[in-house]
LOLUMPA-196105 format. One record per residue (C-alpha): residue number from 1; residue in three letters; chain; x, y, z. Coordinates in pm, 1 decimal, always signed. Last residue first. Layout:
REM LOLUMPA-196105
(rec NUM "ALA" "A" (X Y Z))
...
***
This chain:
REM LOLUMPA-196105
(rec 267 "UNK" "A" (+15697.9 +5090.9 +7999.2))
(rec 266 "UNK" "A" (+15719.5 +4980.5 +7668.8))
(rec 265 "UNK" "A" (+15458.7 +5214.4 +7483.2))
(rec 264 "UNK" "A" (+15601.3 +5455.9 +7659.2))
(rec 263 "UNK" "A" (+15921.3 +5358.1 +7491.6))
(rec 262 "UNK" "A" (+15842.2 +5373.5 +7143.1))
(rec 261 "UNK" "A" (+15620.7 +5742.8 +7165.3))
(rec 260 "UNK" "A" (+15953.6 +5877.4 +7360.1))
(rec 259 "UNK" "A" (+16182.3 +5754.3 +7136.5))
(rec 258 "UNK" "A" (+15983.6 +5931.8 +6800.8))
(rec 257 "UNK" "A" (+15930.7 +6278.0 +7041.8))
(rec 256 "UNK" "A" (+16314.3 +6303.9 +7120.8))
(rec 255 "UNK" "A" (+16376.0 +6244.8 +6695.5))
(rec 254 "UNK" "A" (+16122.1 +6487.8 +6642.6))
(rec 253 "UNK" "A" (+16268.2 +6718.9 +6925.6))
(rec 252 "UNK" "A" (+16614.7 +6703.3 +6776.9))
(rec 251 "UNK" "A" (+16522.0 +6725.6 +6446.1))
(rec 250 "UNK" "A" (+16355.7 +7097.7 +6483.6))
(rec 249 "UNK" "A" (+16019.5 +7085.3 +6360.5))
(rec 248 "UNK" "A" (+15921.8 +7214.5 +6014.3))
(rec 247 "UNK" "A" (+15560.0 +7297.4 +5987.5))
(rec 246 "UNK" "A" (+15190.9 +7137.1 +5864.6))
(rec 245 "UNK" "A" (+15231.3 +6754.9 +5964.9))
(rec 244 "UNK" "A" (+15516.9 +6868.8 +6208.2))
(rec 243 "UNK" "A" (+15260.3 +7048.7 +6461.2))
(rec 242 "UNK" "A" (+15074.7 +6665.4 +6531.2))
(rec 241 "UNK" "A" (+15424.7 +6517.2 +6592.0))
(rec 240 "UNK" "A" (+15561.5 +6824.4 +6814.3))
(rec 239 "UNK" "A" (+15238.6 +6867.7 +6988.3))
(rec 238 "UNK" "A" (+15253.8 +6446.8 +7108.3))
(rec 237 "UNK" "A" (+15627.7 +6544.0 +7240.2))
(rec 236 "UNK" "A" (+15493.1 +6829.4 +7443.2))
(rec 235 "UNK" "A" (+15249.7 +6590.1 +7611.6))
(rec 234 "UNK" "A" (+15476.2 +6324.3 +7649.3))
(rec 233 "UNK" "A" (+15718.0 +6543.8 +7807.5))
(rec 232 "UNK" "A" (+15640.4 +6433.0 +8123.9))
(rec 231 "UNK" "A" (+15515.1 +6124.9 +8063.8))
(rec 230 "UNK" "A" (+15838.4 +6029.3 +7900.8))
(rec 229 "UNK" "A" (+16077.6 +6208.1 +8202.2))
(rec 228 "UNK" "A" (+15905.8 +6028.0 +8493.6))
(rec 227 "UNK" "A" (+16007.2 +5672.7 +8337.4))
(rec 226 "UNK" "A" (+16293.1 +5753.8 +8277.9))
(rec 225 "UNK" "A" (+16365.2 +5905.0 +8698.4))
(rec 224 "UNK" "A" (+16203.8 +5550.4 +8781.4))
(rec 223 "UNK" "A" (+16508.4 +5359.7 +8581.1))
(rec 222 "UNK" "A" (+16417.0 +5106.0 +8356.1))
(rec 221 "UNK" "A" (+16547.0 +4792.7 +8452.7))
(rec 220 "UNK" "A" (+16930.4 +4690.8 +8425.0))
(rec 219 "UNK" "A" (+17027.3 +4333.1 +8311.7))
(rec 218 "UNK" "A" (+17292.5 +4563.9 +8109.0))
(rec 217 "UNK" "A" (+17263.7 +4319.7 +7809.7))
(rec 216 "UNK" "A" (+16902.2 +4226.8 +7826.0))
(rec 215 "UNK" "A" (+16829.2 +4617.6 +7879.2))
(rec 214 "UNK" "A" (+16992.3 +4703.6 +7615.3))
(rec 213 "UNK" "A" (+16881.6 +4475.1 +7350.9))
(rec 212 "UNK" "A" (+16539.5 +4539.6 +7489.3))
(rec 211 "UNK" "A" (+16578.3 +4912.2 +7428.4))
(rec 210 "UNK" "A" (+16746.9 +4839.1 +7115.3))
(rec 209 "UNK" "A" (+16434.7 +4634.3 +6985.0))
(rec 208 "UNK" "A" (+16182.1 +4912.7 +7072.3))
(rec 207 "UNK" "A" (+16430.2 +5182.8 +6890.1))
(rec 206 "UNK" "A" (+16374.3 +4988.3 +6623.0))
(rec 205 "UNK" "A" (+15961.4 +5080.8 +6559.2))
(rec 204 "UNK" "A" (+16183.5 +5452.1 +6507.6))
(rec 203 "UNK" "A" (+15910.5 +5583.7 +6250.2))
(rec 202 "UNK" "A" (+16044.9 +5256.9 +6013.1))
(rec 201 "UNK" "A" (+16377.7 +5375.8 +5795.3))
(rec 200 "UNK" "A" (+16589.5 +5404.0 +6107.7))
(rec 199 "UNK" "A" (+16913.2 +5606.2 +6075.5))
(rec 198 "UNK" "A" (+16791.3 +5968.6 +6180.5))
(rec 197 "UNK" "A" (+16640.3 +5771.3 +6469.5))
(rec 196 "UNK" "A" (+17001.5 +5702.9 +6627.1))
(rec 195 "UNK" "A" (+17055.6 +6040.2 +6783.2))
(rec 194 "UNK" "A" (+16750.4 +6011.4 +7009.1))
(rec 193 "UNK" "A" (+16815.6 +5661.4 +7084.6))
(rec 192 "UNK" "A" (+17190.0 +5733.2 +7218.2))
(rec 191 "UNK" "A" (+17035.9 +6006.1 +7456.1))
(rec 190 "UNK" "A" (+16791.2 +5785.1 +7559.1))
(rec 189 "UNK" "A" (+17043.4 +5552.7 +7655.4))
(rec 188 "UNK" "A" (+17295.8 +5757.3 +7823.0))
(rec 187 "UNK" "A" (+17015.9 +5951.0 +7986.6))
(rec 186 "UNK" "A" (+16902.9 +5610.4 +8183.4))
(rec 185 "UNK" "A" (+17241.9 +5584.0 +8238.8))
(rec 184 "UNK" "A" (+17325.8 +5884.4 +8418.9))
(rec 183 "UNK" "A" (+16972.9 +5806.5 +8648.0))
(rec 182 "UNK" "A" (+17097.9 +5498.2 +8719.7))
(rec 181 "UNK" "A" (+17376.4 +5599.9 +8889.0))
(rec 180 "UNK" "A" (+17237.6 +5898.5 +9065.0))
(rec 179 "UNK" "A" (+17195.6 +6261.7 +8918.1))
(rec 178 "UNK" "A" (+17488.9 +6595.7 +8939.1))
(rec 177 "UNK" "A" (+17814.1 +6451.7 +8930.4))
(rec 176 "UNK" "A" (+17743.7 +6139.8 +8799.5))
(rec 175 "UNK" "A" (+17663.9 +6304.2 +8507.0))
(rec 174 "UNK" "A" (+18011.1 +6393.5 +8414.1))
(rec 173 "UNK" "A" (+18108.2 +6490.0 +8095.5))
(rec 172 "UNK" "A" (+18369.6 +6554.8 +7893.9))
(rec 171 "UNK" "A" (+18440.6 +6213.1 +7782.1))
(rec 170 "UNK" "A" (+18464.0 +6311.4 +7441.0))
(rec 169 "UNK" "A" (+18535.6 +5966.1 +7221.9))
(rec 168 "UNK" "A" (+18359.9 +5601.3 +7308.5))
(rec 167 "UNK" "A" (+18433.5 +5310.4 +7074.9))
(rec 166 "UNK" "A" (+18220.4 +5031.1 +6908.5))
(rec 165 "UNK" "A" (+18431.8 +4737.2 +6755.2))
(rec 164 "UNK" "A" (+18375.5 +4637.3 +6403.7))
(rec 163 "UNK" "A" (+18630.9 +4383.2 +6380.2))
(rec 162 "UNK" "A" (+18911.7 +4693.7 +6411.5))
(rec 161 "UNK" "A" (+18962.0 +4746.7 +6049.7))
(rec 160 "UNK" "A" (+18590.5 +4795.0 +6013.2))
(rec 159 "UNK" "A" (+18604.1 +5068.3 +6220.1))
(rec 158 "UNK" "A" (+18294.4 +5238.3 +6428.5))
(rec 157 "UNK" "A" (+18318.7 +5542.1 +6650.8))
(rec 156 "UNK" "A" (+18123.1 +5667.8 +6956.0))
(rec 155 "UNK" "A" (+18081.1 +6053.9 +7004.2))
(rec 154 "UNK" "A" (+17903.8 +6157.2 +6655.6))
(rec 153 "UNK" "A" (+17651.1 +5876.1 +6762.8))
(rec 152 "UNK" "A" (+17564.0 +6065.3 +7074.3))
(rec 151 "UNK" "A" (+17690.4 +5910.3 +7397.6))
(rec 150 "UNK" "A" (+17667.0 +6224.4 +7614.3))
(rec 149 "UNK" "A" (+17724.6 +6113.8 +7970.7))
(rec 148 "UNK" "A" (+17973.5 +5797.2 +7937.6))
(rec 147 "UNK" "A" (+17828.5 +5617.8 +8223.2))
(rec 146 "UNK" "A" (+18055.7 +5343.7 +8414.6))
(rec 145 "UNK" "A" (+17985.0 +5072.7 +8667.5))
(rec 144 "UNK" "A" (+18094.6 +4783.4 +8438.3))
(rec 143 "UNK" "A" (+17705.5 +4726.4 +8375.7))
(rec 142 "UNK" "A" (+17680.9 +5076.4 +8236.3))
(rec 141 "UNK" "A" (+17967.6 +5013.8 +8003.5))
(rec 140 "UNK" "A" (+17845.6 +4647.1 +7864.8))
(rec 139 "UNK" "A" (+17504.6 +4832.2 +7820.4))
(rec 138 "UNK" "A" (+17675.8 +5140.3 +7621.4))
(rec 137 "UNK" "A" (+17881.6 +4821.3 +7375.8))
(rec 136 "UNK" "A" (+17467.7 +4658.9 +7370.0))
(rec 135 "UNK" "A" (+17335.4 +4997.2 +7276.8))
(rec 134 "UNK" "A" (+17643.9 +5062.4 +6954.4))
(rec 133 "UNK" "A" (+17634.0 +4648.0 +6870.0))
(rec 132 "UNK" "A" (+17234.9 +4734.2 +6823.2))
(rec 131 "UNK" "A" (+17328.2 +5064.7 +6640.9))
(rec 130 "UNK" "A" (+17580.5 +4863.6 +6419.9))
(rec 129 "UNK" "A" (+17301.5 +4632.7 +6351.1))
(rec 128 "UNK" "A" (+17014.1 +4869.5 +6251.3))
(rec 127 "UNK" "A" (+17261.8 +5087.2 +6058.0))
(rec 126 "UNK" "A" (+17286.1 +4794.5 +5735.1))
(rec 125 "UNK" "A" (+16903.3 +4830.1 +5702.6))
(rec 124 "UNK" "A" (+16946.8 +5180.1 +5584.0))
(rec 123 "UNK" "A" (+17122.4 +5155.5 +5275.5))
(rec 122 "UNK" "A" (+17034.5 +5407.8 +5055.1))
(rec 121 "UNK" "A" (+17378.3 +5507.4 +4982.6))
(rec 120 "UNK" "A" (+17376.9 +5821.5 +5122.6))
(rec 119 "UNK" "A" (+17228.7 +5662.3 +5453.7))
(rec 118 "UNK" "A" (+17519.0 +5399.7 +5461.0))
(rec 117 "UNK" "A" (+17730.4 +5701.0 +5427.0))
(rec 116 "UNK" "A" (+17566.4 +5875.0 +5719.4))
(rec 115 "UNK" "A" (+17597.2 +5574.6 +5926.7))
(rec 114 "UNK" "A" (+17987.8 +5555.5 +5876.1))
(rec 113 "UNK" "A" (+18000.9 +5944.6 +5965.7))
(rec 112 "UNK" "A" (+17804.0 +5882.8 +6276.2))
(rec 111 "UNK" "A" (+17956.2 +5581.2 +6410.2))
(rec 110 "UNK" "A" (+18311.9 +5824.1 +6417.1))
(rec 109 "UNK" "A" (+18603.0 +5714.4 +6202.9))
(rec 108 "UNK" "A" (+18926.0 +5639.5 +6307.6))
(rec 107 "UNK" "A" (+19066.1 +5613.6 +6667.0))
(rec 106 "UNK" "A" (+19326.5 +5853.7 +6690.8))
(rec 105 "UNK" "A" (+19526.7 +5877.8 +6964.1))
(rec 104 "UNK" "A" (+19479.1 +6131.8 +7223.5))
(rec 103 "UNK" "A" (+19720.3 +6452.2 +7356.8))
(rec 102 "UNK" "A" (+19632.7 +6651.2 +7684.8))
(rec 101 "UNK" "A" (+19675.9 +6995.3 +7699.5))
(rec 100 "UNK" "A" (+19747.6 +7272.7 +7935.9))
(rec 99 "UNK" "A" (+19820.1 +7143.3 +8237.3))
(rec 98 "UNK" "A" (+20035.0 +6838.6 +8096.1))
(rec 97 "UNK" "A" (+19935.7 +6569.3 +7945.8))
(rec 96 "UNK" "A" (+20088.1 +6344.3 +7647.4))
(rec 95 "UNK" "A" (+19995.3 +6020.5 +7464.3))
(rec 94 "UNK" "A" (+19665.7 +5965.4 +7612.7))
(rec 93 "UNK" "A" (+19485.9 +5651.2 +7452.0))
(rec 92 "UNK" "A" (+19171.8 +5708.5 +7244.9))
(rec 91 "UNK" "A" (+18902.4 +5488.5 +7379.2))
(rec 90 "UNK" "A" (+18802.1 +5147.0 +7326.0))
(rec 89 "UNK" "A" (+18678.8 +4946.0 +7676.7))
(rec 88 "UNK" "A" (+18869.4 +4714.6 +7857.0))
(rec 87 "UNK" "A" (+18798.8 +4875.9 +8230.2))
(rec 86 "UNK" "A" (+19186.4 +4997.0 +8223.4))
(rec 85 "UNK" "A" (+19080.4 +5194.0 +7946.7))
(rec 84 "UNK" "A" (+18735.7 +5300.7 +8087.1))
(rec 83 "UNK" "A" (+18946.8 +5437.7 +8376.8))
(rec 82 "UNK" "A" (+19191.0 +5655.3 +8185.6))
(rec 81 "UNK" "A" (+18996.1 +5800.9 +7962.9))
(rec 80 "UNK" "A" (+18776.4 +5903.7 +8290.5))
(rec 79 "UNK" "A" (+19068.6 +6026.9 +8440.7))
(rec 78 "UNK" "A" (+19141.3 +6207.8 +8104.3))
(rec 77 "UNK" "A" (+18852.2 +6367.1 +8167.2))
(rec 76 "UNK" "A" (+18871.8 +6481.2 +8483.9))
(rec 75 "UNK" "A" (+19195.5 +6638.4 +8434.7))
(rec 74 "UNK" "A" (+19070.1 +6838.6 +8121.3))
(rec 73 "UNK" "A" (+18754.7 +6964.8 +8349.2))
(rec 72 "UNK" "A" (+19023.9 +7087.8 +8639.5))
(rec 71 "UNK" "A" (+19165.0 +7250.3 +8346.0))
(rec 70 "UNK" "A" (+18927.5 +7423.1 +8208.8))
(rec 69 "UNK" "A" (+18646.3 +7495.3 +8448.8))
(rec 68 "UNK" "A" (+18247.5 +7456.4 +8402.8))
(rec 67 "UNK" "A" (+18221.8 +7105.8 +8240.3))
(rec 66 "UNK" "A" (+17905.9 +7049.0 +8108.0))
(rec 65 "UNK" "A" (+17652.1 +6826.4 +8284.6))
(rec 64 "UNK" "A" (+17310.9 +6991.4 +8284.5))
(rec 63 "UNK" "A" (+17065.8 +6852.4 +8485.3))
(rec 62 "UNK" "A" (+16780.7 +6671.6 +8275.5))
(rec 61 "UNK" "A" (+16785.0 +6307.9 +8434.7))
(rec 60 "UNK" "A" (+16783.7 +6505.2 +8781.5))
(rec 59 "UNK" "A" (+16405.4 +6521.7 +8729.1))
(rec 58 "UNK" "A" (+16176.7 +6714.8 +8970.1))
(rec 57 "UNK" "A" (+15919.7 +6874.0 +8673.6))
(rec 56 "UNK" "A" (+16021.2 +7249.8 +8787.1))
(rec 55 "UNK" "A" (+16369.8 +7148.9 +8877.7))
(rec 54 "UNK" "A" (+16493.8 +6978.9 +8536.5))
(rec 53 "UNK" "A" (+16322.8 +7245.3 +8381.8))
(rec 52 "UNK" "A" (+16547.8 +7542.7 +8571.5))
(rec 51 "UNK" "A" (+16828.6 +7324.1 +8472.4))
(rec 50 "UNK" "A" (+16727.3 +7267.3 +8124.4))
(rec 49 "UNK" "A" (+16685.6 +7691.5 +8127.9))
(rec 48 "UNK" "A" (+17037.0 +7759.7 +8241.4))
(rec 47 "UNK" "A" (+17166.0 +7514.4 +8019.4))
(rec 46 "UNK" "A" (+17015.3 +7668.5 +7706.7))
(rec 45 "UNK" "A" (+17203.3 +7979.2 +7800.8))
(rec 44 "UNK" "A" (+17537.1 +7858.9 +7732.2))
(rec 43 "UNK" "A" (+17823.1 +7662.5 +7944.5))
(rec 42 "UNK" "A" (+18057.9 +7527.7 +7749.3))
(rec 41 "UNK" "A" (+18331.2 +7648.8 +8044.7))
(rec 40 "UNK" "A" (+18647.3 +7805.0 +7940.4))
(rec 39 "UNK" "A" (+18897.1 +7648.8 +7774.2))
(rec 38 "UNK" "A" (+19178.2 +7342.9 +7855.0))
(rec 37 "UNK" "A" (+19387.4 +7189.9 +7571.6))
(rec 36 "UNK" "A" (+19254.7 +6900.8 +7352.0))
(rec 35 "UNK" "A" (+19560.4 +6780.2 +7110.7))
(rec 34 "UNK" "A" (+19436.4 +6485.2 +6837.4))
(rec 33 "UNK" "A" (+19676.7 +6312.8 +6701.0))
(rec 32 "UNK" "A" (+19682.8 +6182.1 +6289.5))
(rec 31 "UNK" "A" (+19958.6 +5955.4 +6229.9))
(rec 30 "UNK" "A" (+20228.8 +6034.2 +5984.9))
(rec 29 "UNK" "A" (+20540.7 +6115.7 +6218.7))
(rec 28 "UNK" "A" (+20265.4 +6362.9 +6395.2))
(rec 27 "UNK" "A" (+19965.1 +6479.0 +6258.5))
(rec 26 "UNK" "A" (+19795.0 +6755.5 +6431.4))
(rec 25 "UNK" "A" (+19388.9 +6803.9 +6469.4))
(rec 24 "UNK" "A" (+19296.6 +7074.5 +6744.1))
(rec 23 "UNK" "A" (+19012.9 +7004.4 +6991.9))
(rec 22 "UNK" "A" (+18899.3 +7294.5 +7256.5))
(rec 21 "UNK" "A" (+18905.7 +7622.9 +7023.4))
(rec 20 "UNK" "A" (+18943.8 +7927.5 +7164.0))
(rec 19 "UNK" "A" (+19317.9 +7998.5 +7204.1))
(rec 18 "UNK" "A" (+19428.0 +7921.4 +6850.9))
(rec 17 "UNK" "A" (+19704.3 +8044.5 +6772.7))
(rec 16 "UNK" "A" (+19860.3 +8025.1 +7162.3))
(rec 15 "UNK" "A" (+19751.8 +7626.1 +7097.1))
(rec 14 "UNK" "A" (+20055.1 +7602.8 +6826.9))
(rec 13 "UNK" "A" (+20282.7 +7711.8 +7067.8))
(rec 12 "UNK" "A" (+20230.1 +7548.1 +7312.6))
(rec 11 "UNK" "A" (+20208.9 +7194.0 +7128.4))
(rec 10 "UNK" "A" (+20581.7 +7086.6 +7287.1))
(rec 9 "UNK" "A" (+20687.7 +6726.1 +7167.1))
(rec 8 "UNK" "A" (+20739.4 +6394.5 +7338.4))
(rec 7 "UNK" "A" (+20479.6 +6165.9 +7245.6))
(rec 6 "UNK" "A" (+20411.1 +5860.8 +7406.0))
(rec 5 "UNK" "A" (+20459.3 +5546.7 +7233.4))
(rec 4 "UNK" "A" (+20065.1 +5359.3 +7202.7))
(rec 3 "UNK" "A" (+19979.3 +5095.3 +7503.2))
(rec 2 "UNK" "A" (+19864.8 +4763.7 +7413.4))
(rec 1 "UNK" "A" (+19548.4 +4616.8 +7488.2))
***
């Protein structure tokens, strides 16, 4: 892997506009940078209560893993940049850090956006095998020892320039903080199912071939804590699916509800 020029300018002034916001586009001698400076925690409400049902039904797999400080956070994560670098894995590469800010490459186009134009297209059978290289690039990760913590699709990205290769963006997070090993990954994977079943064209019967795909490639078993966390929300999830045949349900819980169906039926 080779290592990008570092990049020797002062983005101070340009963050004092814009205090509040975490991720600030720049382009710099013709190359699009990305400059993430340190903010206050992400924190929100919704938190509170996951953690409160992460206690009540005795699952670490739902404790909350934002970051909580600014700039201790932005250290962290470029540690973790840092690490799944040196582990041979595609992530932006830091350019600059300092206290305030750290500065990433750019890495091209997120999965998301290249699924969503398949999608638009009406071509849904090309997604099925960039989310299989997607599960198998998250079980190559996991069996490395690392766990990404939020690996939607919007946070991986795809290029066709680059062979295809699956990369990993926002490593904010730190689930290893707060559950076990397996635990993180378990969430890592049914996090990346969740977001993938806007892309399936068959009531999410793929998400029973990525789950093998995964598992074949990580050589890791389902976690206990995964298992505990379908049956307990298999009851809300089987409301969800009869409610959405006379109301709108939110996509994130019909999505949650279509994995969860798939992989009790695995387990």
């Amino acid at each position: 892997m080779t290592t990008a020029p570092a990049i020797m300018q002062d983005f101070s002034p340009i963050l004092q506009t814009m205090p509040d916001v975490r991720v600030i586009e720049q382009n710099h001698e013709g190359q699009r940078i990305w400059v993430k400076q340190a903010v206050g925690s992400k924190s929100k409400a919704w938190h509170r209560v996951q953690a409160a049902f992460s206690k009540v039904i005795r699952n670490p797999m739902l404790r909350p893993t934002v970051l909580q400080c600014g700039r201790s956070g932005l250290r962290e994560e470029a540690a973790r940049i840092r690490r799944f670098y040196e582990a041979g894995f595609h992530v932006p590469q830091i350019l600059d850090q300092c206290e305030q800010y750290i500065v990433l490459s750019d890495l091209g186009g997120t999965l998301e956006r290249h699924l969503k134009n398949l999608r638009r297209d009406g071509k849904l059978e090309e997604c099925k095998p960039l989310l299989l290289s997607a599960v198998r690039e998250l079980a190559r990760l996991h069996k490395a020892g690392l766990v990404h913590g939020r690996p939607h699709v919007k946070d991986l990205v795809y290029s066709a320039d680059n062979g295809g290769r699956i990369g990993f963006l926002d490593l904010e997070e730190d689930p290893q903080a707060v559950m076990p090993f397996d635990c993180a990954c378990s969430r890592d994977i049914w996090l990346l199912l969740c977001s993938s079943v806007p892309y399936l064209n068959d009531e999410g019967a793929y998400i029973e071939t990525m789950f093998d795909a995964y598992q074949q490639e990580s050589g890791m078993s389902p976690s206990p804590f995964l298992r505990k966390l379908l049956r307990a929300l298999s009851p809300l999830c089987k409301l969800a699916r009869t409610l959405e045949r006379y109301m709108h349900v939110g996509k994130d819980v019909r999505n949650a509800a279509i994995v969860n169906e798939r992989l009790l039926l695995m387990m």
